[in-house]
C-alpha positions as CSV (number, residue, x, y, z in Angstrom):
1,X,-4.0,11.3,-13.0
2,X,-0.6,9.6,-13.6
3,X,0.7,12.0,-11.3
4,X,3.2,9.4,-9.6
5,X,3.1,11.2,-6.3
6,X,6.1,11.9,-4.5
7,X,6.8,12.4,-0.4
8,X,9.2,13.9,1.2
9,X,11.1,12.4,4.2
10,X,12.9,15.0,6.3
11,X,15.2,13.9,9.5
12,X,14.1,16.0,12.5
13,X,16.2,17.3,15.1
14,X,14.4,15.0,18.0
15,X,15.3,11.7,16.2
16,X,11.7,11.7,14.4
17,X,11.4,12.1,10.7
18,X,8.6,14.4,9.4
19,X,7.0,12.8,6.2
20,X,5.3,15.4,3.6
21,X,3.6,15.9,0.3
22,X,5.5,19.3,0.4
23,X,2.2,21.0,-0.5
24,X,1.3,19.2,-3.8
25,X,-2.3,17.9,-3.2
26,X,-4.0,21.5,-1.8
27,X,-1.4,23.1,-4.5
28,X,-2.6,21.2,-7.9
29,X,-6.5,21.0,-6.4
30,X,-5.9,25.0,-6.3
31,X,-4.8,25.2,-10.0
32,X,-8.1,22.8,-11.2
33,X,-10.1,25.4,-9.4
34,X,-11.0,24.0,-6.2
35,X,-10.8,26.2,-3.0
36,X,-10.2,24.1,0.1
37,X,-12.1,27.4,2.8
38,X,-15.3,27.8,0.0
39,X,-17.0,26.5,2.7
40,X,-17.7,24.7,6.0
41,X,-18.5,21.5,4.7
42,X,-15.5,21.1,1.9
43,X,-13.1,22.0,5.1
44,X,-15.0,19.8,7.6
45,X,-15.0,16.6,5.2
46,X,-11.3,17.2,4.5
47,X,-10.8,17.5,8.7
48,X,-12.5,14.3,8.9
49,X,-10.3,12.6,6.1
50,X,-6.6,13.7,7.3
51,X,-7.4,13.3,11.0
52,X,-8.7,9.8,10.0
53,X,-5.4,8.8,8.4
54,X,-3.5,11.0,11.3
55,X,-2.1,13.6,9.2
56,X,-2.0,17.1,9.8
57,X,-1.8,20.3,7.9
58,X,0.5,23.4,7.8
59,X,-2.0,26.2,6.7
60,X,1.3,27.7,6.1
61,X,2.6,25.9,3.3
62,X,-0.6,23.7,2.7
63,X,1.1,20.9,3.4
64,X,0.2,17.5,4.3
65,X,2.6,15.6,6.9
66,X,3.1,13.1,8.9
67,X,5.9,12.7,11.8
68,X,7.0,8.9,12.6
69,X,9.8,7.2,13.5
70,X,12.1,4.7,11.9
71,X,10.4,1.5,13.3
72,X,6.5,2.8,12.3
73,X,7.9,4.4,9.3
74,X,6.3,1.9,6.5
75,X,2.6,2.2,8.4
76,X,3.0,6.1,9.0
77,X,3.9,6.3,5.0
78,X,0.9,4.3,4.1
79,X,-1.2,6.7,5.8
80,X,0.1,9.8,4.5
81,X,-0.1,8.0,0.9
82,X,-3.7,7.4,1.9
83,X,-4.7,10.4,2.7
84,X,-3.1,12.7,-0.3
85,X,-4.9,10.2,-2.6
86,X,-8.2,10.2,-1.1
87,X,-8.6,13.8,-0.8
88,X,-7.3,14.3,-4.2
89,X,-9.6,11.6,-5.4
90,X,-12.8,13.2,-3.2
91,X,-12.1,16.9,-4.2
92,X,-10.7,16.9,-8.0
93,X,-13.0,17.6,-10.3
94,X,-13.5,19.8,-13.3
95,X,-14.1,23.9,-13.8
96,X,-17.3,23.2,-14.8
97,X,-18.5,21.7,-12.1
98,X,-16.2,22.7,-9.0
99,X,-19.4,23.7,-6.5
100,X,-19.8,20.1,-6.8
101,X,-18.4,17.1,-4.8
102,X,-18.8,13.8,-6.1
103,X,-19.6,12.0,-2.3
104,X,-21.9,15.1,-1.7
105,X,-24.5,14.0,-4.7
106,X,-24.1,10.6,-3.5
107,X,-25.7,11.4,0.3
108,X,-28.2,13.6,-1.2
109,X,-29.2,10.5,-3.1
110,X,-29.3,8.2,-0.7
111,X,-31.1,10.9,1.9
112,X,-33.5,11.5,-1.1
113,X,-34.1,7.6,-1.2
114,X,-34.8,7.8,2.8
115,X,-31.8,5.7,3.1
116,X,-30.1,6.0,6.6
117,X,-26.1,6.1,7.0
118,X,-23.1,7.0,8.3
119,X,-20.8,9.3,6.7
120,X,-17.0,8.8,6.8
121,X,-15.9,5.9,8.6
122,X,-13.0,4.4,9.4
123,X,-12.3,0.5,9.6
124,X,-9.0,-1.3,10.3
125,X,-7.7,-3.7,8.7
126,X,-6.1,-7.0,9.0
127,X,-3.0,-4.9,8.3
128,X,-3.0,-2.2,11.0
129,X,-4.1,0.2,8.7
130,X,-6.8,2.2,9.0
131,X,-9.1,3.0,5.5
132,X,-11.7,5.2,4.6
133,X,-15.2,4.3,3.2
134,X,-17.7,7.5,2.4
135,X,-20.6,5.6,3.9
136,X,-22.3,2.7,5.8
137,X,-25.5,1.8,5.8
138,X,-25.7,-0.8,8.7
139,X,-26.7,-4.6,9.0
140,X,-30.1,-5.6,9.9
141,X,-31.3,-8.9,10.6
142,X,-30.4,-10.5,7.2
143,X,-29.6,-7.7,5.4
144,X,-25.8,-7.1,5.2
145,X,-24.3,-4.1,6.2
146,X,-23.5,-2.3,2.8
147,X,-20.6,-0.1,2.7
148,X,-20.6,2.5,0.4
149,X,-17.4,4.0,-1.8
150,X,-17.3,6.7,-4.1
151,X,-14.7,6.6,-7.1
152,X,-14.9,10.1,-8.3
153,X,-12.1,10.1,-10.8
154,X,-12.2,6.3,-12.3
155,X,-8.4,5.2,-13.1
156,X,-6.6,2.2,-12.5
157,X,-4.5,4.1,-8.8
158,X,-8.4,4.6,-7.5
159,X,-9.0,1.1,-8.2
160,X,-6.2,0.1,-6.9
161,X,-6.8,1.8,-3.6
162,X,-10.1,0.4,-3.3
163,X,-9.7,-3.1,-4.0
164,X,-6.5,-3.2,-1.6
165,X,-8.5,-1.5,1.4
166,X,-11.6,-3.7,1.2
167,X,-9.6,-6.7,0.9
168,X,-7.7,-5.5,3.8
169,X,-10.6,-5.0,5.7
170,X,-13.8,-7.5,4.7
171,X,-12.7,-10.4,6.3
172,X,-12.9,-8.2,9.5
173,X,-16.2,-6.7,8.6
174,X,-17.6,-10.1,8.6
175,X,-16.8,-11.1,11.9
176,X,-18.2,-7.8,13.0
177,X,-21.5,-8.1,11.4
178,X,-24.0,-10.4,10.1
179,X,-22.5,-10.0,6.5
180,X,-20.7,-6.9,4.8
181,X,-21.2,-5.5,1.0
182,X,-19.0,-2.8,-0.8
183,X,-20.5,-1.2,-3.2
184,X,-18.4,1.5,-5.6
185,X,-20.4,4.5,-6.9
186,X,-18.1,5.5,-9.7
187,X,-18.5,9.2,-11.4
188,X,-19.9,9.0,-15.1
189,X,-20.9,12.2,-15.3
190,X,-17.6,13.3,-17.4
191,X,-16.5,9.9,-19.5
192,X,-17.4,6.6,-20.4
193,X,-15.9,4.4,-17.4
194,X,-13.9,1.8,-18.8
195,X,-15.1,-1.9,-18.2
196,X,-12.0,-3.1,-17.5
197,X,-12.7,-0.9,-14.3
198,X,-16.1,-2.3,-14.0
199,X,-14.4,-5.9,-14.1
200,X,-11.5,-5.9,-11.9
201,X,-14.4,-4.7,-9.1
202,X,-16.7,-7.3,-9.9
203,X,-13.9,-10.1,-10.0
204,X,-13.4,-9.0,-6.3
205,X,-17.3,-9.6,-5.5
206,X,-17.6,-5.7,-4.9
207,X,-21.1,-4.2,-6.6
208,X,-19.8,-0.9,-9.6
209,X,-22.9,1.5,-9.6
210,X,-22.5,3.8,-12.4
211,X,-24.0,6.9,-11.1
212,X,-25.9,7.0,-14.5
213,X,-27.6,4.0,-13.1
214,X,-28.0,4.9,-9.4
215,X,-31.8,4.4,-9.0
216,X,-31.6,0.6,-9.8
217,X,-29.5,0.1,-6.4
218,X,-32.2,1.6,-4.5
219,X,-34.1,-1.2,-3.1
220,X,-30.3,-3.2,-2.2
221,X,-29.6,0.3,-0.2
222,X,-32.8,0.4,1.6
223,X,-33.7,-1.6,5.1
């Protein structure tokens, strides 16, 4: 959204230095109409995303932070980055259609397909860091394991985000499994996604489903 996000860094009184969005992500996803406590399963997939990335919240001040110290400060500001974008990206969406989460219409499709998966995981990188996929349908025999993304607000920082974490973490994926795919579910339910979008992923051999054209993956997602 352009936003150019902005941290905080605040020296702490036991040497450490306590990184934070100051409240901005759970603040501006308020104001677009989405309640974090609506239910069990918004606030359980949100748990899962911050703990992932090893950020915490102040139910206070809504706050996302992150403590660290000067040596681990670069990899502790990563993750905090991390996790305000993907929970903005997971969770923003319009008035209209606010009961709705992007990721959540993408496992009822692929449960409605009989497609088996795992939901939120974790790999890490060449890097160190750690990056969040929305689901993983494993490798068997000689079917690769796909990984499955969701890009729920399609802009140029999502992309970004994406392409840098799978880079980061493919090579590793391969010497884990027999052979790993991403594929990128990308929202079209609200606008025409650009295909300069739709080229940068392909040019980085990772598959663009437009949700519009979901059904014609079915058969690469099954086992």
């Amino acid at each position: 959204m352009n936003d150019r996000l902005q941290i905080f860094a605040i020296p702490q009184k036991n040497g450490e230095i306590k990184l934070t969005d100051d409240g901005y992500i759970i603040s501006d996803l308020q104001l677009n109409g989405f309640e974090l406590n609506s239910s069990n399963r918004r606030k359980n997939i949100f748990n899962m995303i911050i703990s992932g990335y090893g950020v915490s919240l102040d139910n206070k001040y809504n706050e996302l932070y992150i403590t660290t110290d000067s040596k681990d400060f670069p990899r502790k500001k990563h993750m905090l980055i991390q996790a305000m974008v993907t929970v903005n990206d997971m969770f923003m969406t319009s008035k209209s259609t606010v009961s709705n989460l992007f990721a959540e219409d993408v496992g009822n499709f692929l449960e409605l397909n009989n497609i088996r998966y795992t939901e939120n995981t974790f790999f890490t990188g060449k890097s160190g860091y750690n990056h969040n996929f929305n689901f993983v349908i494993h490798h068997f025999k000689e079917i690769p394991e796909r990984v499955i993304h969701t890009m729920n607000i399609p802009s140029k920082g999502t992309l970004s985000n994406i392409i840098f974490a799978w880079g980061d973490t493919k090579d590793t994926r391969i010497k884990k499994s027999h052979k790993s795919d991403l594929y990128v579910f990308i929202n079209d339910q609200e606008k025409e996604v650009d295909g300069n979008l739709i080229n940068a992923l392909t040019n980085e051999t990772i598959y663009p489903i437009l949700w519009s054209n979901r059904d014609t993956v079915v058969k690469e997602s099954s086992v």
